[in-house]
C-alpha positions in Angstrom: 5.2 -50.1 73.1 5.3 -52.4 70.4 2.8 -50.3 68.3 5.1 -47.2 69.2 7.5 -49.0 67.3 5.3 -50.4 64.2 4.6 -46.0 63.7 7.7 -45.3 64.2 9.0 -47.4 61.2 6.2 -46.3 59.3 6.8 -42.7 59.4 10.6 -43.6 58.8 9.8 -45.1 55.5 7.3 -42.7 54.4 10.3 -39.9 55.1 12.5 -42.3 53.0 10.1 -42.5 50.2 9.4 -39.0 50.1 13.1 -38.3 49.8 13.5 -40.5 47.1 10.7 -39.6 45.1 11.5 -35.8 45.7 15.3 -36.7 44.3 13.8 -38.8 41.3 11.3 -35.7 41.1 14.7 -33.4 40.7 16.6 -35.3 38.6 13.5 -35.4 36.0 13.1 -31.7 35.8 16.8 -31.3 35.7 16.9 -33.5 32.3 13.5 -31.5 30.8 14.7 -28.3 28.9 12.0 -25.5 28.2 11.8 -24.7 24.6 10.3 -22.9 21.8 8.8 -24.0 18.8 7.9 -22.6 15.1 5.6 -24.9 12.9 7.5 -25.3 9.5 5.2 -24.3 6.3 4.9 -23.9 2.8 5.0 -20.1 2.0 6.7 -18.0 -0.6 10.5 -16.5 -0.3 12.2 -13.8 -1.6 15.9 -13.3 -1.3 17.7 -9.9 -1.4 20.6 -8.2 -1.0 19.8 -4.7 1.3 21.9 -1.8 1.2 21.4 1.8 0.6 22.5 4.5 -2.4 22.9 7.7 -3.1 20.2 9.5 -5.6 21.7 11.3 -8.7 20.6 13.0 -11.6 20.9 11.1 -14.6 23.0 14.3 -16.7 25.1 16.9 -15.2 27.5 19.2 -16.7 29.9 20.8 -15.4 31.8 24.3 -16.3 35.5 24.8 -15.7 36.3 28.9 -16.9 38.8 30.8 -16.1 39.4 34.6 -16.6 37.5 37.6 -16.1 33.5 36.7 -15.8 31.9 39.4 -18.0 28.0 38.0 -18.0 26.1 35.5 -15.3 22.8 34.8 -16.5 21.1 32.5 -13.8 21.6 31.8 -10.3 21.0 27.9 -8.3 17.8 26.6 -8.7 16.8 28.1 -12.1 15.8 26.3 -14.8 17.3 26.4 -18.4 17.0 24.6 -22.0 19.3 23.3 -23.9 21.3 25.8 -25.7 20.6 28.3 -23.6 24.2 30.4 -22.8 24.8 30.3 -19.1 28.4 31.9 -18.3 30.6 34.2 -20.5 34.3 35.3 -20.4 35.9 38.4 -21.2 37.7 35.9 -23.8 35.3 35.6 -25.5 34.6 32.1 -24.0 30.7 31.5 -23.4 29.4 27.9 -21.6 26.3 26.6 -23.2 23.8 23.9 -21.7 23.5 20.3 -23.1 20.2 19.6 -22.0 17.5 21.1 -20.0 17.8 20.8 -16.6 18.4 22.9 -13.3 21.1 25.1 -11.9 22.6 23.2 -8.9 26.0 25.3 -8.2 27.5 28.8 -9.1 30.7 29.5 -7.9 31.5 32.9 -9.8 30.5 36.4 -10.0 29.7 38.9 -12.4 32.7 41.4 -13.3 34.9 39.2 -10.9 37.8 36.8 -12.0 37.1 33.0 -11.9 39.3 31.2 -9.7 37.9 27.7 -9.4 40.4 25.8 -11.8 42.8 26.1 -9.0 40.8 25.3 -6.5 39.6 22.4 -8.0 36.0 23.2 -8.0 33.7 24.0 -11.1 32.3 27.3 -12.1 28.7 25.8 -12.7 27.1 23.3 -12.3 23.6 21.8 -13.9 21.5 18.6 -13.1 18.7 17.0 -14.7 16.5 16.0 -11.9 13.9 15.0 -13.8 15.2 11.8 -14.0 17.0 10.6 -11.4 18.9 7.2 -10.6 20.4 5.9 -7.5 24.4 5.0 -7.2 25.7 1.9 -4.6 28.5 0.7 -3.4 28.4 -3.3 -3.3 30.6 -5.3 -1.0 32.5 -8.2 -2.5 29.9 -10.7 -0.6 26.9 -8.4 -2.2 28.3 -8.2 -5.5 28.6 -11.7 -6.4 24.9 -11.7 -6.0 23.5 -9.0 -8.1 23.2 -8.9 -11.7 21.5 -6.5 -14.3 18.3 -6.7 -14.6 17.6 -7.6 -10.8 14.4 -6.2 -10.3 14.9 -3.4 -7.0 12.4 -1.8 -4.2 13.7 1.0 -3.0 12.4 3.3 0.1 12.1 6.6 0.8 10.5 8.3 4.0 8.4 5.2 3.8 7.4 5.4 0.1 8.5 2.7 -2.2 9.5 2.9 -6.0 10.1 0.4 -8.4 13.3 0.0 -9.6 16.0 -2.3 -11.7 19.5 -2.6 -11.6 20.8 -0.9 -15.2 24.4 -1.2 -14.6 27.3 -2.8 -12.4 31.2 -1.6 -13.0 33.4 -4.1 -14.8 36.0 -3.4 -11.9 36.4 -2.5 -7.8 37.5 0.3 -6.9 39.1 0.9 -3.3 38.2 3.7 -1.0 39.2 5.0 2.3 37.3 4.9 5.3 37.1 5.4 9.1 38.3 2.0 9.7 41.0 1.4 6.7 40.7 0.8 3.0 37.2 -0.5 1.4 37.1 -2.4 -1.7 33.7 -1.8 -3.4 32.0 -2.0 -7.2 29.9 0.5 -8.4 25.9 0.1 -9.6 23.5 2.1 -10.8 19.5 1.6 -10.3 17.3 3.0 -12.5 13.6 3.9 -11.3 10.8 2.6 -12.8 8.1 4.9 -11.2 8.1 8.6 -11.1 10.4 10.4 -8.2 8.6 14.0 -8.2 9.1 13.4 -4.0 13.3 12.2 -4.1 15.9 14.9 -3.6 19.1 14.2 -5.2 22.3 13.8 -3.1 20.2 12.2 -0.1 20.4 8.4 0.9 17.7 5.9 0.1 17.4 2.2 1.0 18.1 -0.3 -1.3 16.4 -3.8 -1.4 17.9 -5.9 -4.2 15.7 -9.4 -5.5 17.9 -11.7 -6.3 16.4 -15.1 -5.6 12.5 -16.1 -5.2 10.8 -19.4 -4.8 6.9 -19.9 -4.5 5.7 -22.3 -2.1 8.9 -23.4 -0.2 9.0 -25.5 2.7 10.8 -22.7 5.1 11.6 -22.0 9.1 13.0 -19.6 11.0 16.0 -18.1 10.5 16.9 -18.7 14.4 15.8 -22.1 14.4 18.9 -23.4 12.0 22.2 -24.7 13.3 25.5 -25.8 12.5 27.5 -28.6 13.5 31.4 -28.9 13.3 32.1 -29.2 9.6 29.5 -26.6 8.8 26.8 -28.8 8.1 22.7 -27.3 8.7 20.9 -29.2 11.3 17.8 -28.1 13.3 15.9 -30.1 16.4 12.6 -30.9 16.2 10.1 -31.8 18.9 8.1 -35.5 18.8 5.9 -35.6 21.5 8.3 -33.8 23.5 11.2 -35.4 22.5 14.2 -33.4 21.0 15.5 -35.1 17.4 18.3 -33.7 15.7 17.7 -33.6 11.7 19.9 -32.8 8.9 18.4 -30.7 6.4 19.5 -29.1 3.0 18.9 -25.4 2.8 17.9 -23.2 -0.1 17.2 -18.9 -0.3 17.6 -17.1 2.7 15.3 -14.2 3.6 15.5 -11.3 6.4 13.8 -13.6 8.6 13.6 -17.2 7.2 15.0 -20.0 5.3 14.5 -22.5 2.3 14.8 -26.2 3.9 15.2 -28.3 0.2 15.1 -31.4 2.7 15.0 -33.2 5.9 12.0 -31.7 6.9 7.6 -31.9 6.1 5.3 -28.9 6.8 3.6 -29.5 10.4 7.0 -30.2 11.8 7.8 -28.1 15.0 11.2 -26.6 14.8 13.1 -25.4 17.8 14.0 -22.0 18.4 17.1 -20.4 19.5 18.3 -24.2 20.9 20.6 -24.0 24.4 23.4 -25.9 24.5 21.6 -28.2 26.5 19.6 -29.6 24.1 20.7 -32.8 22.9 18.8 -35.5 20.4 16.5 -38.1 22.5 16.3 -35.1 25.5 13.0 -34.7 26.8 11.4 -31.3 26.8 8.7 -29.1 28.1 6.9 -26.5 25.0 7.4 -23.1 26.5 5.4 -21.0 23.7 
């Protein structure tokens, strides 16, 4: 009876301790956050500004006649030189070109009276489209970025030219869109490669360079934080330990950052932090 007894109390007390060590068990995994890491290194970095333009010919002329069109000599998409007489009048008015180019728009007919002026349209149009440059619209945030000179790549059906930034407007300009007024300032970017494959009045994307640094110590983009007064922080992990660390930041890519200090190459950044993670909290590498 009395050995009944002597099991009994030792089954009791293994139940107790497994209890207990299954709550301790718990409680530990319940303070261990999974987390991803990124190993900071020293790599190049290029900053830009990415928007898109329109492509443009460099020269067009435009005709405004009026009156009865006595002789039409080409039609949209033919070539002329410069001095060659496009358009005539029964005025006696005749329109000459200014430089050789293409015909991009006729909006009158032979022995037929010209009534674009009122409509606010021109009679012809020409285009040099042998040299081409592309037209933006920068936002406020953009523009105090970009300068002339800027070196620019620019992409088109996935071909890439070379180009620089030749000229930015000395004032904004406002324009009306879907969602309310837009205040914008105008650029122009020259190519510096030949454009025999660009149409002129489609879209092409627009990669502006206006920062670079070689070897910079950088992370992640997604590994960088902010506290209250808008000061950058990240966590790092010491084996697996969570430490918060002020750093400095420099350029800013698509995808990464500059960190000027706070940080050496081999640390391991966290990615994408929870909320939960908190400096001195242990955790568990998940990559």
């Amino acid at each position: 009876m009395r050995g009944k007894k002597w099991i009994g109390l030792i089954l009791f007390l293994a139940f107790v301790g497994f209890v207990g060590y299954s709550i301790y068990s718990s409680q530990q995994e319940d303070d261990t956050v999974n987390v991803r890491t990124a190993e900071v290194v020293e790599e190049d970095i290029t900053e830009t500004v990415v928007t898109s333009g329109i492509i443009e010919p460099s020269d067009t002329q435009e005709f405004m006649g009026q009156g009865l069109v006595t002789e039409l000599t080409v039609a949209v998409g033919d070539t002329v030189e410069e001095g060659d007489t496009l358009l005539s009048y029964m005025d006696g008015t005749t329109f000459e070109a200014n430089f050789d180019g293409t015909v991009t728009q006729v909006n009158v007919s032979e022995d037929k009276a010209d009534t674009n002026t009122q409509q606010g349209r021109p009679s012809l149009v020409i285009s040099n489209l042998n040299d081409l440059h592309v037209a933006l619209q920068l936002s406020r945030s953009d523009a105090s970025e970009v300068a002339v000179d800027q070196a620019v790549i620019l992409t088109y059906n996935d071909d890439e030219y070379d180009g620089t930034v030749s000229e930015i407007d000395p004032v904004a300009t406002q324009q009306q869109t879907q969602t309310g007024l837009s205040t914008q300032l105008g650029s122009k970017v020259i190519f510096d490669s030949e454009t025999t494959d660009l149409i002129a009045g489609f879209e092409i994307d627009v990669e502006i360079i206006v920062d670079s640094k070689d070897n910079a110590m950088i992370i992640p983009v997604e590994a960088l934080n902010y506290d209250e007064n808008n000061e950058p922080y990240v966590f790092i992990v010491n084996n697996n330990i969570a430490e918060r660390v002020a750093i400095e930041t420099g350029i800013q890519s698509e995808a990464d950052i500059e960190v000027v200090s706070g940080l050496s190459a081999g640390d391991q950044v966290v990615l994408s932090p929870s909320d939960e993670l908190e400096d001195g909290l242990e955790v568990e590498l998940d990559n």
